[in-house]
Structures are given as C-alpha cells and as structure tokens.
NUKE-978186 format. One record per residue: residue number from 1; x, y, z of N, C-alpha, C in turn; residue in three letters. Coordinates in steps of 0.001 Angstrom, whole numbers, plus 500000, padded with zeros to 6 digits. Layout:
NODE NUM X Y Z X Y Z X Y Z ala
...
//
This chain:
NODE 1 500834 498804 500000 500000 500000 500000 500870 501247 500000 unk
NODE 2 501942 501226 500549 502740 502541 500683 503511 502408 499657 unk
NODE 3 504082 501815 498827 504694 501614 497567 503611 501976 496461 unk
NODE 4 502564 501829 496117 501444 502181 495691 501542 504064 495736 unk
NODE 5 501544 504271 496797 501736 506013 496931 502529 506376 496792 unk
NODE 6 503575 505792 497383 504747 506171 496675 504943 507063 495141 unk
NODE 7 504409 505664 494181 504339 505798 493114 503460 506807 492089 unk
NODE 8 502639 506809 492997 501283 508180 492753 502180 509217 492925 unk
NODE 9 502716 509517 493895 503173 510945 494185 504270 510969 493094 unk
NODE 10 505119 510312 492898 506243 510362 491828 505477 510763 490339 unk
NODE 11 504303 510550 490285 503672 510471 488873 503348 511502 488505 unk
NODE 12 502533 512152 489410 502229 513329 489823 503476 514492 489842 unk
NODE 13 504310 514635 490225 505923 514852 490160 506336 515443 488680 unk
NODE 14 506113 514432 488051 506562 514347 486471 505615 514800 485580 unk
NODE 15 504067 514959 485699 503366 515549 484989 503705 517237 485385 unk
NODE 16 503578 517349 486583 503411 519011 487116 504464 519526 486502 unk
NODE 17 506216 518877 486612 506982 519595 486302 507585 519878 484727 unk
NODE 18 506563 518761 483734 506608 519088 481882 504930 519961 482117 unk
NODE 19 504384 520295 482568 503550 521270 482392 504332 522443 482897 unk
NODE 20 505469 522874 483624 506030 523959 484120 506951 524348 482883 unk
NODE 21 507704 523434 482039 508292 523494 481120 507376 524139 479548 unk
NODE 22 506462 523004 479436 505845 523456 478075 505497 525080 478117 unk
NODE 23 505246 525535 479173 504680 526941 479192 505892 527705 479077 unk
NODE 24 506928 527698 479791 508279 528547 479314 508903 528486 477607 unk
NODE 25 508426 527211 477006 508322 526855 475998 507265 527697 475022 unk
NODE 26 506429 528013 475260 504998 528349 474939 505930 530344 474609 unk
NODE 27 505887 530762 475977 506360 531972 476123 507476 532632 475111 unk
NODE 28 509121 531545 475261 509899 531656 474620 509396 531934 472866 unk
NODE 29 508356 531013 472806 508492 531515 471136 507189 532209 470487 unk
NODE 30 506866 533050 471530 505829 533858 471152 506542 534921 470900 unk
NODE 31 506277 535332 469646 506787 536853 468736 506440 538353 469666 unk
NODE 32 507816 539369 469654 507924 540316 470494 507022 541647 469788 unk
NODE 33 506262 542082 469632 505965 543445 468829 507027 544500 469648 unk
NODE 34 507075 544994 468698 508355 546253 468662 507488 546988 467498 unk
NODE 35 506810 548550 467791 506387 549487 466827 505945 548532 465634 unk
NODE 36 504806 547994 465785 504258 546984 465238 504673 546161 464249 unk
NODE 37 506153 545736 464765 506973 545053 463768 506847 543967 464955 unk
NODE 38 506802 542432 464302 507007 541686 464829 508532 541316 464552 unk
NODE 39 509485 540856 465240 510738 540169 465401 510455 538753 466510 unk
NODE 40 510573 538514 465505 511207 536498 466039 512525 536641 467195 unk
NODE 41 512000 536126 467765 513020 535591 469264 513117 533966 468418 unk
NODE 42 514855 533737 468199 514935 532287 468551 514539 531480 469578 unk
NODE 43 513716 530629 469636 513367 530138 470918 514699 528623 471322 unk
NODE 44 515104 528822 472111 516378 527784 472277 515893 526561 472649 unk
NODE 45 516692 526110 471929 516049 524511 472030 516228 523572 473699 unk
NODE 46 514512 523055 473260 514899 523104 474807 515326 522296 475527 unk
NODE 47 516281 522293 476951 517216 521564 476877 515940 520396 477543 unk
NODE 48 516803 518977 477645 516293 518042 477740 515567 518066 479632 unk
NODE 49 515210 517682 479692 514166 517760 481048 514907 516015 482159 unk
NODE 50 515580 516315 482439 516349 515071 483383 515201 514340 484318 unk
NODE 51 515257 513170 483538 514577 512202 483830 514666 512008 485332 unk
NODE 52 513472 512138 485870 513372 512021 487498 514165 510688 488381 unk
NODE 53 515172 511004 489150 515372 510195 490190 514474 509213 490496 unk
NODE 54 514704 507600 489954 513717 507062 490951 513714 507237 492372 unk
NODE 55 512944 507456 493062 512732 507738 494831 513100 505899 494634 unk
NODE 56 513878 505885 495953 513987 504562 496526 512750 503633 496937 unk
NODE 57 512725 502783 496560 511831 501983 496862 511609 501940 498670 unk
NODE 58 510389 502122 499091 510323 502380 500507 510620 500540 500858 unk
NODE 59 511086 501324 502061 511446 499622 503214 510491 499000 503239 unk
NODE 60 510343 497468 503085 509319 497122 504083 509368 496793 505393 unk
NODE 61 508126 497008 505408 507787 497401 506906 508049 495674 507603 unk
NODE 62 509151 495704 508756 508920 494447 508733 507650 493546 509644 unk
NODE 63 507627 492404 509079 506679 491567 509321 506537 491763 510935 unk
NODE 64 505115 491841 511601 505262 491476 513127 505643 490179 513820 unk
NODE 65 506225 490273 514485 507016 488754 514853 505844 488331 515809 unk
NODE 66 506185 487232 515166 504584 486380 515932 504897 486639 517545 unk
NODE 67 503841 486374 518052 503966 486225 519619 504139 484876 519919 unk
NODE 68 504909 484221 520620 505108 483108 521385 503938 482333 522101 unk
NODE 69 503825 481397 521707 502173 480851 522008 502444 480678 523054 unk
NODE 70 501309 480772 523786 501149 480255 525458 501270 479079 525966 unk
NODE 71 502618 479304 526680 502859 477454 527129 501811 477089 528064 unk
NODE 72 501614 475909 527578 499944 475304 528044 500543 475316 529770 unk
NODE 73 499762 475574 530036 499403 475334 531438 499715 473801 531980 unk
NODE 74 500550 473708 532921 500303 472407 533296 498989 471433 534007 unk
NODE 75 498672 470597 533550 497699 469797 534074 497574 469894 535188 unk
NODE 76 496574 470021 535807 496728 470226 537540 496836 468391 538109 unk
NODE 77 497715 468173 538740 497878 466824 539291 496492 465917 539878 unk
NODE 78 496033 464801 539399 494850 464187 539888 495046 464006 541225 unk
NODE 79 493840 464576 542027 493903 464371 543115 493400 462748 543621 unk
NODE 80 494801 461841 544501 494477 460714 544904 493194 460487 545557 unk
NODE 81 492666 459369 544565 491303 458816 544996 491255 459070 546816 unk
NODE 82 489466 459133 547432 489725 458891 548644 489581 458061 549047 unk
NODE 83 490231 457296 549786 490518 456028 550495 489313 455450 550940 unk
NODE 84 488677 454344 550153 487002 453970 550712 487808 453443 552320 unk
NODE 85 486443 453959 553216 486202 453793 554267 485851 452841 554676 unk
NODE 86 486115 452024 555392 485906 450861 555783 484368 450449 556540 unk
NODE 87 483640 449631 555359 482656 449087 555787 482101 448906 557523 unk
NODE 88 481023 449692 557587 480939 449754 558971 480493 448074 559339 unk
NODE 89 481030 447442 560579 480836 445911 561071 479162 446009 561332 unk
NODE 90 478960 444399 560418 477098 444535 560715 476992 444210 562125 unk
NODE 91 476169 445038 562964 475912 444952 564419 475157 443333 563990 unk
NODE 92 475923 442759 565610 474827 441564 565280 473391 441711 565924 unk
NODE 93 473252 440530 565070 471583 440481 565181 471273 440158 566737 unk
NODE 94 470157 440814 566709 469732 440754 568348 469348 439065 568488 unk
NODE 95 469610 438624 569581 469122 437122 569659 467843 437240 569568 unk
NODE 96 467549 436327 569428 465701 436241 569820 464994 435970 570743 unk
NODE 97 464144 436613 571169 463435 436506 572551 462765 434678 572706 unk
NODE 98 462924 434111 573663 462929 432976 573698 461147 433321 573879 unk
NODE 99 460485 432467 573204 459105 432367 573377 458511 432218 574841 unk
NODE 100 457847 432915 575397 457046 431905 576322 456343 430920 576190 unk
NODE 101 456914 429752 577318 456605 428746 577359 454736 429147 577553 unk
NODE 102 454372 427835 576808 452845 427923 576850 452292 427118 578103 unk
NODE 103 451635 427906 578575 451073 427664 580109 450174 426490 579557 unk
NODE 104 450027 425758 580305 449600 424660 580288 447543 424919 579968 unk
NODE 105 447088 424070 578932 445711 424941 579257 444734 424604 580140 unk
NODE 106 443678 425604 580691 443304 425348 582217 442398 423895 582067 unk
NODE 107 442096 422990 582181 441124 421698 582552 439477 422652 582374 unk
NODE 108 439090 422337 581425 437583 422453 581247 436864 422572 582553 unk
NODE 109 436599 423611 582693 435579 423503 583779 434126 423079 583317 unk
NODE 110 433419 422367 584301 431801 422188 583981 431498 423473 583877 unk
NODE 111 430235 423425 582657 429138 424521 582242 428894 425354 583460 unk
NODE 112 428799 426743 583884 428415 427050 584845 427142 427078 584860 unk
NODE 113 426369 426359 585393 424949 426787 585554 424097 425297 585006 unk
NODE 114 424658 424981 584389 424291 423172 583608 425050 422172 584719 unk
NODE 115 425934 422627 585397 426804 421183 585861 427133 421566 587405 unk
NODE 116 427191 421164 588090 427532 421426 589466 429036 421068 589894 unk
NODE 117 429990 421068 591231 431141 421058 591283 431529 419777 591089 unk
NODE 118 430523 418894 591186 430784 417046 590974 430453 416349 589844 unk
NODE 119 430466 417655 588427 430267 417305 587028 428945 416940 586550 unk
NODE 120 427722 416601 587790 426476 416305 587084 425433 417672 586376 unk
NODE 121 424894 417792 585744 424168 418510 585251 423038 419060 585739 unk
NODE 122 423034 420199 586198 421609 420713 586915 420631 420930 586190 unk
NODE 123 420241 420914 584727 419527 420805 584230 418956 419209 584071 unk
NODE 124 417336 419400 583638 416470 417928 583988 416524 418552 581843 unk
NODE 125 417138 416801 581765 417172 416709 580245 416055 416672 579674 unk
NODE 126 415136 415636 580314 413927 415274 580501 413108 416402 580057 unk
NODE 127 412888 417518 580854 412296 419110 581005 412652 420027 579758 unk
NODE 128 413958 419921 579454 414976 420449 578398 414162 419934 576998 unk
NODE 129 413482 418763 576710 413596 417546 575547 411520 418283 575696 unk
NODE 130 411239 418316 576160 409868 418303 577177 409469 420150 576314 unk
NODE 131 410797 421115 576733 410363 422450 576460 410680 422411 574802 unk
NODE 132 411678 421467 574579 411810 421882 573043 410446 420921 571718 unk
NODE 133 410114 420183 572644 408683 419614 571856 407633 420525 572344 unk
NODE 134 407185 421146 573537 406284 421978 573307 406110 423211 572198 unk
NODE 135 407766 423718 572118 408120 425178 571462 407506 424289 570176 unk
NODE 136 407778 423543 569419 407405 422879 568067 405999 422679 567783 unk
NODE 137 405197 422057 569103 404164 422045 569087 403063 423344 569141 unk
NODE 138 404076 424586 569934 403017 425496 569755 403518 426257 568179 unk
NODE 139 404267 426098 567448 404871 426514 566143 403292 425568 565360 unk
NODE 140 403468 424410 565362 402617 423760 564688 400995 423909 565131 unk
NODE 141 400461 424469 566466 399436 424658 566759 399451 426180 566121 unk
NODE 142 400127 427370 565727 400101 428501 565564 399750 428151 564210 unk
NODE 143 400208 427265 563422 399921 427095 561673 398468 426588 561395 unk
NODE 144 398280 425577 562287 396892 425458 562951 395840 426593 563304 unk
NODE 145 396324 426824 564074 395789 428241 564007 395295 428999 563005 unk
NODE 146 396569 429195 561864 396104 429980 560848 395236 429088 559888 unk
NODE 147 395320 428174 559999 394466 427298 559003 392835 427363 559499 unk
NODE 148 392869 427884 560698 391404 427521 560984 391088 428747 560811 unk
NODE 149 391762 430290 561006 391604 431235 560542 390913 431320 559147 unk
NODE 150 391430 430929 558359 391173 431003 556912 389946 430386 556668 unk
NODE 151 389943 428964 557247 388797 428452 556750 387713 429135 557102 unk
NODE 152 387240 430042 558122 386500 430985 558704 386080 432371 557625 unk
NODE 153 387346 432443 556694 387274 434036 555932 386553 433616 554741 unk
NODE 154 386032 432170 554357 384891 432801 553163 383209 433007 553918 unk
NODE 155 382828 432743 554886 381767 433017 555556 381518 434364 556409 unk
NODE 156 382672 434846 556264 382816 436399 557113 382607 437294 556278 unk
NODE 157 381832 438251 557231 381452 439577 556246 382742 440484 556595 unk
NODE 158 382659 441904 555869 383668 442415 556095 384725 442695 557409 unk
NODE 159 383692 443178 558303 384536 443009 559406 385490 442554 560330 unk
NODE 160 384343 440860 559968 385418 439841 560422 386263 439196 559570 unk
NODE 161 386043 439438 558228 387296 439299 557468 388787 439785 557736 unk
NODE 162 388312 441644 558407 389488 442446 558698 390039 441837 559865 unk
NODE 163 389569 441350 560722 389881 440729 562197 390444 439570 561805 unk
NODE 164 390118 438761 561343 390898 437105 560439 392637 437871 560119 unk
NODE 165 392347 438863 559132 394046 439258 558790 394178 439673 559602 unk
NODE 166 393973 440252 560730 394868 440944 562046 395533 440068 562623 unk
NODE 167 394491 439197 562946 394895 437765 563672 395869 436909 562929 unk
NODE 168 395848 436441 561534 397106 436367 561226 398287 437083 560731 unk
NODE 169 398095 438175 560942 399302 438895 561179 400446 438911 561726 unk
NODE 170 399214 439049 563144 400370 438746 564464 400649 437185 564693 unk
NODE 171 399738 436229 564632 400960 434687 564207 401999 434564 563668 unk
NODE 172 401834 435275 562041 402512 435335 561652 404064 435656 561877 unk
NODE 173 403719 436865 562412 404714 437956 563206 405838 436931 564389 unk
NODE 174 404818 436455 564956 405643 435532 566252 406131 434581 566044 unk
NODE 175 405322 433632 564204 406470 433197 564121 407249 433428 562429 unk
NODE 176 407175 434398 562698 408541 435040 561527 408248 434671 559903 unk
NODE 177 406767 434714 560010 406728 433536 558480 406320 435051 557900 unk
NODE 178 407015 434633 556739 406907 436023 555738 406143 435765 554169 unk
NODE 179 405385 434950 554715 405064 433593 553453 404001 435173 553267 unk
NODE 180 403040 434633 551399 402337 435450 551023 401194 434124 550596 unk
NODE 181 400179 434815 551778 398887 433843 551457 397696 434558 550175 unk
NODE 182 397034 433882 550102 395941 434094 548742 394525 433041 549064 unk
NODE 183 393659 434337 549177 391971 433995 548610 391472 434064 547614 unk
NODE 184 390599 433143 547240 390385 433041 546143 388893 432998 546440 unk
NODE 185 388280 434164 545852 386454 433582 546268 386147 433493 547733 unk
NODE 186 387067 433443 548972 386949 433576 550397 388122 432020 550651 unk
NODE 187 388742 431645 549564 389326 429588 550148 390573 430004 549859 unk
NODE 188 391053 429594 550812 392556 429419 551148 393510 428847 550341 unk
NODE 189 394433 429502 549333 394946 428386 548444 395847 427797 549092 unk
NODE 190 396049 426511 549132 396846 425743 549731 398158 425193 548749 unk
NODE 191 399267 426205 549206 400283 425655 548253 401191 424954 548860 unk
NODE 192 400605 423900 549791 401672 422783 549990 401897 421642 549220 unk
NODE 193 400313 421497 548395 399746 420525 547621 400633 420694 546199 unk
NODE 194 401131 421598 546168 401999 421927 544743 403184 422379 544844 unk
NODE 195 404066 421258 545869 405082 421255 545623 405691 422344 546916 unk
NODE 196 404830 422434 547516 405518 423871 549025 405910 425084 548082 unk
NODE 197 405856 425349 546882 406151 426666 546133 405326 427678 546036 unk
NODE 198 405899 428773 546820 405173 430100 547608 405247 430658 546427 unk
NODE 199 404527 431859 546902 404653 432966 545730 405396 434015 545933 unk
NODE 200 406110 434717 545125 407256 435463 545369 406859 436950 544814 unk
NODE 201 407904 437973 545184 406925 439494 544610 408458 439366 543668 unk
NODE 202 408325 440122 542219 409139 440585 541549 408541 441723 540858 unk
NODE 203 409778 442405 541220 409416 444267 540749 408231 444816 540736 unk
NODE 204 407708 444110 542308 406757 444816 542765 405472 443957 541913 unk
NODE 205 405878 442779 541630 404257 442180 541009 404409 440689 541903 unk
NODE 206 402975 440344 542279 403324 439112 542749 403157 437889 542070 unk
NODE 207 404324 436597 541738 403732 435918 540967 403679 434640 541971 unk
NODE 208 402628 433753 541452 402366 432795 542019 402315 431334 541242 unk
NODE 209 402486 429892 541823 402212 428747 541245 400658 428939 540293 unk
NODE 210 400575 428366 538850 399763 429199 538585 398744 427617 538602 unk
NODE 211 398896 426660 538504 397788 425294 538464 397284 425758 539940 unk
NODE 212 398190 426144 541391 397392 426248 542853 396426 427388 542610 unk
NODE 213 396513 428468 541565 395783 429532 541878 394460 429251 541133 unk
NODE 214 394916 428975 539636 393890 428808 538501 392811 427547 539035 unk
NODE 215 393304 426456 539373 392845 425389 539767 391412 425750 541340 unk
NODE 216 392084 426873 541666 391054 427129 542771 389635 427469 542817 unk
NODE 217 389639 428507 541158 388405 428886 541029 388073 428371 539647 unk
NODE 218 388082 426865 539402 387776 426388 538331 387880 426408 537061 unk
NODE 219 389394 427293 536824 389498 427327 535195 390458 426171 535189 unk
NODE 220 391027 425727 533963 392012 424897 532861 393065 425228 532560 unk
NODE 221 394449 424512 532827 395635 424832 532441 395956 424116 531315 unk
NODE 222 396830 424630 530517 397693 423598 529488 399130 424057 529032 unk
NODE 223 399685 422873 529571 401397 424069 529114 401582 423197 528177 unk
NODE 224 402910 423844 526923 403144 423387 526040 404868 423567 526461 unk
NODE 225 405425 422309 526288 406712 422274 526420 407404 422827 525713 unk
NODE 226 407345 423294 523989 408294 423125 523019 408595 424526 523213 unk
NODE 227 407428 425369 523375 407379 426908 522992 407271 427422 524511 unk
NODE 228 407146 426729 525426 407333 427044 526835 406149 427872 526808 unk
NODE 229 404883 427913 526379 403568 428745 526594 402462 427926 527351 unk
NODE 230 401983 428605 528453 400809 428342 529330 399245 428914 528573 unk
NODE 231 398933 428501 528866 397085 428890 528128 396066 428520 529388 unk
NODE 232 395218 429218 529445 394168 429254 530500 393173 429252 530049 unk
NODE 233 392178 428638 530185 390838 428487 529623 389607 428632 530901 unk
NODE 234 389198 429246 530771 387541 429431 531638 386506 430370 530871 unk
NODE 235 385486 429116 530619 384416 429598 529742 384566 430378 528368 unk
NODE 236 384160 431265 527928 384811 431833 526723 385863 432317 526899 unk
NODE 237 386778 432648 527850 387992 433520 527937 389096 432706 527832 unk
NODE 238 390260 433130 527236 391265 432477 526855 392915 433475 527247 unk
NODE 239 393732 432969 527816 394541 433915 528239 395999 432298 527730 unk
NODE 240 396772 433109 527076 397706 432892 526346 399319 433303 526786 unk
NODE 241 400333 432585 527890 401065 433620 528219 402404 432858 527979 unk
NODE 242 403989 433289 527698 404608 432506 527109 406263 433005 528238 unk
NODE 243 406698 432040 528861 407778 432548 529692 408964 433352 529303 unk
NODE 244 408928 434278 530220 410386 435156 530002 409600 436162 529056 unk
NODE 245 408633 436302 528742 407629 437119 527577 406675 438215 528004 unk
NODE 246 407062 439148 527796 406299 440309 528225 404808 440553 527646 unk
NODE 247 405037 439686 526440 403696 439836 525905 402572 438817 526162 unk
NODE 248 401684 439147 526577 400381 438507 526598 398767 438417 525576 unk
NODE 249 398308 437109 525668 397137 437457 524817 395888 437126 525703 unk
NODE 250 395310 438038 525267 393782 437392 526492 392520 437396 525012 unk
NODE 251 392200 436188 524873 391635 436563 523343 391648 436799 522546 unk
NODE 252 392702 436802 522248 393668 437265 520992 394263 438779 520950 unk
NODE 253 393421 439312 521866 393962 440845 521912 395788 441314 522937 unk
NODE 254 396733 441520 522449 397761 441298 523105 398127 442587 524196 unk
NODE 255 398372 442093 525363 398823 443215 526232 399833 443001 526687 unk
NODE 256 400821 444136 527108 402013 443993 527737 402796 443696 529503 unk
NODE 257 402964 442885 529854 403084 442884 531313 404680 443865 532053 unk
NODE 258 404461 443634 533164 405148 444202 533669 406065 443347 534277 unk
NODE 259 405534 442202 534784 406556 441262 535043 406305 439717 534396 unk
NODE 260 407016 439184 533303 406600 438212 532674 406699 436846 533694 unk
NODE 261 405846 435444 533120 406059 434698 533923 407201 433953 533708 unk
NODE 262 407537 432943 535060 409419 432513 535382 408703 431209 535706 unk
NODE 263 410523 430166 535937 409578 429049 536450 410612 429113 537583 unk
NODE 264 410171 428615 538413 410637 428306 540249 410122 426567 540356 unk
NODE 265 411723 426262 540639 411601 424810 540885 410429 424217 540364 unk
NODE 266 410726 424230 538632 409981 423072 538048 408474 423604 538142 unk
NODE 267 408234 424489 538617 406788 425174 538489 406194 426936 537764 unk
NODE 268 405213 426849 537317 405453 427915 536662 404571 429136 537409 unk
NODE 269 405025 430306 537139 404727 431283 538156 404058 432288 537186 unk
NODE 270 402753 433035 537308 402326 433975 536708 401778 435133 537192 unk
NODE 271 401985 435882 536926 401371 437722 537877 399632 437207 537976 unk
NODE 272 399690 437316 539191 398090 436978 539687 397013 438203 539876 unk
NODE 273 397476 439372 539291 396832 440439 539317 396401 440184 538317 unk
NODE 274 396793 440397 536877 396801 440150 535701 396070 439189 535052 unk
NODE 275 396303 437379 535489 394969 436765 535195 393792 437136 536129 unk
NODE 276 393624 437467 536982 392485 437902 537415 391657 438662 536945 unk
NODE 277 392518 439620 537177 391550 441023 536081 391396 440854 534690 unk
NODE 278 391643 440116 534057 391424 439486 532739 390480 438622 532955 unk
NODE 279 389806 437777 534062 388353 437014 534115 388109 438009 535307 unk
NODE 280 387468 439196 535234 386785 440444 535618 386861 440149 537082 unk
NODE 281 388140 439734 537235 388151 439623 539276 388688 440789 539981 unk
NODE 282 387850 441041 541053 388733 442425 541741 390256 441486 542678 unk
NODE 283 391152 442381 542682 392480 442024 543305 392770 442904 544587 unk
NODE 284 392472 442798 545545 393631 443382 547145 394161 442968 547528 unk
NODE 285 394908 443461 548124 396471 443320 548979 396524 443470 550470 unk
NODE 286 396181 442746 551213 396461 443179 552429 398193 443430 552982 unk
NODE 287 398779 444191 553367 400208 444328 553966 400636 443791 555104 unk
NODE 288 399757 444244 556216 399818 443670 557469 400375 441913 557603 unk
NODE 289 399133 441190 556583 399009 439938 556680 399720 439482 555795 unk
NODE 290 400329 440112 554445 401018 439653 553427 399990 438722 553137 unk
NODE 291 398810 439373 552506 398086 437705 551580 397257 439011 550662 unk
NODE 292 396605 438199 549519 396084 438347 548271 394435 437999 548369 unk
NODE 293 393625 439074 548404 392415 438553 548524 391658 438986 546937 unk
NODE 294 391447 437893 546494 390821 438055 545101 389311 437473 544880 unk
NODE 295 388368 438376 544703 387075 438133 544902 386478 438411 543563 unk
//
C-alpha cells in the first residue's frame, strides 16, 4: 500500500513539472511586437528535462514477529482417589426373645349353671327335651291356628274378614313367616299341595304357582313344552302367556306385562293380578298379613 503512493506521488511529480516546462516553451516563442513590427526571438532549444530520480523503493515494513504461544498450562495433578472407608461391622443380630413357654391349658371347667362342682348337670334333660317339643308344638298349633283362621274368611262379612288378617298377622309375626297367602272367592289356596312353592313378589308384582291359583276357582291349564307357553281356559275367555315374555294374549287381543312369567323349581309362576283382572276379578292386597284377597 505505501509503495502504491509512493508511486502516485512520483507520477504526479513528472506531469506538474513538463507542464512547468511546456509553458516557458509556449512563452519563449511567442513573437515580440516592437512598433508593430514583429521580430522572432529564437526560441532555444529546449534543453532536455532530466529524467526524474527514481525515489527509493520504501522499506518494508517488517513483518510482526509472531507472539510466542502460550505454554499450556500444566495439568493440575489428579487428586488421589479417597481412600474407601471401611465398611461399617454389621451389628449383630439381636438374639431372639425365647418364646414363652405355653402355660399349660386350664382343665375344662363344667358349664356354669348346667353342671355342678361334681360334674352332674343341673339341668332335667327330661324338662329340656319336654320344652323343646312343646316350642314345636306350639309353632305347629300357631299354623293350625292359621288354618282355621282362613277356613273361617269365606263366611265372614267384612269386618270379620278384617279381624281374620289381624289375627294372622300377628301369628305370623311371632312366628317370623313372611310367606304370602291368597283367597280366592273367600278359600285358602293351599300351596303345599303343589310342591311347598310360595309365591314370590318381583318388581313389585306378585307371581304365584299358577295350576294352585287357577285350579282354585275352576278354570284349565295347558302348558306346552316346546314353545314354553301356558294357556288358561275358563268359559269363553282364553289367556295365552309365554315365559320370560312380556307379551300377553287374552283373546287374541295382546297386552304387555310388567313382570313376565318365570319358572321356580319346576313350576310355573304367573302375575296373579293380571289373570284375574282378565276374568273380571277384583284384586287386594292386604300388607299387614302379606296375603292376596281376590274376589
């Protein structure tokens, strides 16, 4: 770069100083008037113009001397591992508490209150054997009971109809039977005769053995195995009902139930509201007594 200018300025140099020349040149041979005579001036030849001194070539500049790289740093020395510590000793195990010995177990004492200090029994077995056949017998006189109840409720007018279910109510009650009885016409259906199969409530409908119910007030059963359908016949009316089947026919006209009929141990069960009121029977419910009076 400075050799570069160098050279500019030298150039520059040599133009300025043949432009200083040509003009003395210029001057020299311009004609003198003298009393309007021109006379010629020889103009002298001109001397040669001395070729410029080359200027010395400038120095170079010398190179910067590198800097001395940085002696690496020495590695800092690994610091010696630390000495694992010596496994602390496993405390020993605590011995074990020696069990207590098992006390011997105490000799059965006699029953207090059944046996006296010389092992015989203060109870009379006899008395014992004596109270548990009466308790059975008054269980079986209480069923008795209700049986003679009933037979009483088709000859009773209203009143003593209501007094009949009071009365078995509370039998009932004492002895825990939660059974659901049924009149039919004022007669007691008796479902021991068919197999001991009670009638049961589902979703609030009650269904019952349907040969103990139908059979009471003189209509006709007929089941058909293949299609699992029951049919009822009394007088012109015809009721058509098919298990697990919501649908019903009473005459061909089809209605929908609410709880279809099931079978319970081998017997078949049908909503006893439903055939009833389909052969124009009124249906009540007593609660108290849990029974079905259908008139």
């Amino acid at each position: 770069m400075k050799r570069a200018v160098t050279i500019l300025i030298i150039m520059t140099f040599c133009i300025s100083t043949m432009s200083v020349f040509a003009k003395r040149d210029t001057e020299k041979n311009t004609p003198i008037h003298k009393n309007n005579t021109i006379t010629s001036v020889e103009t002298p030849e001109p001397t040669e113009t001395p070729e410029p001194t080359e200027s010395p070539e400038p120095t170079e500049t010398p190179e910067p001397t590198e800097t001395p790289e940085p002696t690496e740093t020495p590695e800092p020395t690994e610091s010696p591992e630390p000495t694992e510590s010596p496994e602390p000793t496993e405390s020993p195990e605590p011995t074990e508490t020696p069990e207590p010995s098992e006390s011997p177990e105490p000799s059965e004492s006699p029953d207090q209150g059944d046996k006296s200090n010389n092992g015989k029994s203060k109870v009379n077995k006899e008395l014992l054997k004596a109270k548990i056949e009466e308790r059975k017998e008054v269980r079986t006189e209480a069923k008795e009971y209700i049986k003679d109840l009933k037979s009483l409720f088709k000859d009773a007018d209203v009143e003593d109809k209501k007094e009949i279910l009071k009365q078995i109510a509370e039998v009932k009650k004492e002895l825990k039977d939660y059974s659901i009885g049924v009149f039919v016409r004022g007669i007691a259906v008796d479902f021991d005769k068919y197999d001991g199969v009670k009638p049961i409530i589902e979703n609030g409908r009650t269904l019952a053995p349907i040969r103990a119910i139908v059979e009471t007030f003189g209509a006709d059963v007929a089941w058909d195995e293949e299609t699992k359908t029951v049919t009822i016949t009394k007088e012109d009316n015809i009721i058509v009902m098919q298990i697990d089947n919501k649908i019903a026919t009473v005459n061909g006209k089809k209605y929908e139930l609410d709880t279809p009929p099931a079978i319970v141990k081998n017997r078949t069960l049908v909503p006893v509201r439903f055939i009833f009121e389909a052969f124009n029977m009124g249906v009540e419910w007593d609660e108290e007594s849990q029974t079905i009076i259908i008139e």
